[in-house]
C-alpha positions as CSV (number, residue, x, y, z in Angstrom):
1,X,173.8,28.7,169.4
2,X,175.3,31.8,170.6
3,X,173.4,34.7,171.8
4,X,175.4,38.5,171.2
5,X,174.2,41.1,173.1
6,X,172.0,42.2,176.3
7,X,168.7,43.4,177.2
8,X,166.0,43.3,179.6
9,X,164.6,39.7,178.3
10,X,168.2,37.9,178.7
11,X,167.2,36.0,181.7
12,X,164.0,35.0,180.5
13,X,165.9,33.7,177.7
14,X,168.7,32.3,179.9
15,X,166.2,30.5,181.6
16,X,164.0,29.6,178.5
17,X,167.7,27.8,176.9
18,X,168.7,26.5,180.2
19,X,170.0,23.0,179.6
20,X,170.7,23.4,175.8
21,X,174.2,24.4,173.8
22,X,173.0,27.9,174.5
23,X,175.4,30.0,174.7
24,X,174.6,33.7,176.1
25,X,178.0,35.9,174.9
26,X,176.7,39.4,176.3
27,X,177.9,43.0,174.7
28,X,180.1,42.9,172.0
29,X,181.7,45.7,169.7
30,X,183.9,46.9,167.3
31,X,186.6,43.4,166.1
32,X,185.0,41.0,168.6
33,X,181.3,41.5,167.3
34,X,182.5,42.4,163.4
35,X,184.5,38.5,164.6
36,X,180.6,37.2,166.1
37,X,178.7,38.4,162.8
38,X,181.8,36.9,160.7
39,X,181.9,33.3,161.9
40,X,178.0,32.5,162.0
41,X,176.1,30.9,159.8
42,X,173.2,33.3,160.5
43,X,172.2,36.4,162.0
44,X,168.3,35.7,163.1
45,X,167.1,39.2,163.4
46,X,163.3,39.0,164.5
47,X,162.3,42.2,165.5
48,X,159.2,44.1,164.1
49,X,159.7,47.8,164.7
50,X,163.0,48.6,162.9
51,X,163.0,51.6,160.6
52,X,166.3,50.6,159.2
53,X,168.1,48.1,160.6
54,X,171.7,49.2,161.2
55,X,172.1,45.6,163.2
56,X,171.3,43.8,159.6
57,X,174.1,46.1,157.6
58,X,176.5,45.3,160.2
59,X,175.9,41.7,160.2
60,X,175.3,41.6,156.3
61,X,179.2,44.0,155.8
62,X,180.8,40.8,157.7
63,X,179.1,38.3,155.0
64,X,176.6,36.8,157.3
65,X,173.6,36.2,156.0
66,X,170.4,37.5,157.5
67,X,166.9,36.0,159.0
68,X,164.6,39.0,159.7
69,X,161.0,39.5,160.2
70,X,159.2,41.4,157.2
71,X,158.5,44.4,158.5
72,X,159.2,48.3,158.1
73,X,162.4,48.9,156.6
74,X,163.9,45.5,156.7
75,X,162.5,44.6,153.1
76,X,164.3,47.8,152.1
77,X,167.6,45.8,153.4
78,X,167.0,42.0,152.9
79,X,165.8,40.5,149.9
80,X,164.2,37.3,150.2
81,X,166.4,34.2,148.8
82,X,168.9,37.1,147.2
83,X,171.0,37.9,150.8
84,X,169.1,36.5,153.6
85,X,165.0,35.7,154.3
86,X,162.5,37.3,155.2
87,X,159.2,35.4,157.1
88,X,156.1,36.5,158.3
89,X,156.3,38.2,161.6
90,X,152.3,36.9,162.2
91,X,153.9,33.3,161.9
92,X,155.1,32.0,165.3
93,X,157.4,29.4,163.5
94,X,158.0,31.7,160.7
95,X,161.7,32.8,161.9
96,X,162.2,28.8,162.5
97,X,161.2,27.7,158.9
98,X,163.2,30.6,157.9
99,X,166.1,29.7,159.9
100,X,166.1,26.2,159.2
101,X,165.5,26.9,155.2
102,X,169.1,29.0,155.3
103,X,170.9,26.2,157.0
104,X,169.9,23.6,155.1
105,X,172.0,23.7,151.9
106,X,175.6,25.2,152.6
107,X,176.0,26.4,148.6
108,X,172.9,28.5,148.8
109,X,173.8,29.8,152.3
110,X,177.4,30.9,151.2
111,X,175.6,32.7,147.8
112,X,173.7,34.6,150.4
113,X,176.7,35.7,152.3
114,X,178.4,36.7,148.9
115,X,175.4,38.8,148.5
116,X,174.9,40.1,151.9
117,X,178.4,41.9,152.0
118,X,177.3,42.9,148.4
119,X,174.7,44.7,149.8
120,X,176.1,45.9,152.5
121,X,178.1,47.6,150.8
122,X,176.0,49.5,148.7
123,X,175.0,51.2,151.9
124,X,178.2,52.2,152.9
125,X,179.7,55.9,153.3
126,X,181.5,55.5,149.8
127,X,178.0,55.0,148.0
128,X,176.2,57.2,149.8
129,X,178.6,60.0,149.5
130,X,179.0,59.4,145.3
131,X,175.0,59.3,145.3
132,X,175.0,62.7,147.0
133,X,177.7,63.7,144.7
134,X,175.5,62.4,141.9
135,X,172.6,64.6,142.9
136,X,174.4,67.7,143.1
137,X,175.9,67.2,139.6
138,X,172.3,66.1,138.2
139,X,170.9,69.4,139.7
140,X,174.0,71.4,138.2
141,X,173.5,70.5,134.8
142,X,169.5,70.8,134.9
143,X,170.4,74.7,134.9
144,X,167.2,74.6,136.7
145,X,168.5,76.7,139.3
146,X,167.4,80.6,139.0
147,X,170.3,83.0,138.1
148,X,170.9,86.2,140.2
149,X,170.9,89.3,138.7
């Protein structure tokens, strides 16, 4: 297992996954981390306060499928069984069921990173910019707009 990233609990957790193929990789960005997100088989996410979830686009745009808790806006993001799975934050082995559920059958897991970069994707700059784009033109043509005289 490798561990991206750094925070105030890393040596808890280095000492927690002492002994074990634990591997702690520290702060990545740009090519090496889109590189980390690329080559895993999952991207366990199990946080419980995220309004969005940037972490779970990034992963998702390099096709790695997604574990995350269900809670505030990850369900906007992560659809059960369609591009990652959700489990019950309440659950203390929900992430593991989860987890192990992904990596069990390799055809399922490699439909859920089709559909991650999928979604990804729809939350890109290019779609956001043609839905703003689509907005504008729906309010054009409503000729809702009052005229000046």
């Amino acid at each position: 297992m490798a561990i991206v990233g750094d925070g105030p609990h890393r040596e808890a957790l280095e000492s927690h996954f002492a002994g074990t193929q634990t591997h702690f990789i520290g702060y990545l960005q740009g090519l090496e981390l889109a590189s980390a997100f690329a080559s895993a088989d999952a991207f366990v996410f199990p946080s419980t306060t995220e309004t969005l979830g940037l972490v779970l686009l990034e992963a998702m745009a390099a096709g790695c499928p997604v574990v995350a808790a269900n809670s505030g806006g990850i369900p906007d993001i992560v659809t059960d069984g369609v591009n990652g799975y959700l489990f019950d934050p309440q659950d203390e082995n929900g992430s593991i069921m989860a987890t192990k559920r992904l990596l069990a059958t390799t055809e399922e897991r490699e439909q859920l990173r089709s559909n991650a970069r999928l979604e990804a994707e729809k939350w890109g700059w290019a779609a956001a910019t043609q839905q703003l784009k689509r907005y504008y033109k729906a309010v054009l043509t409503e000729n809702t707009l009052p005229l000046a005289a």
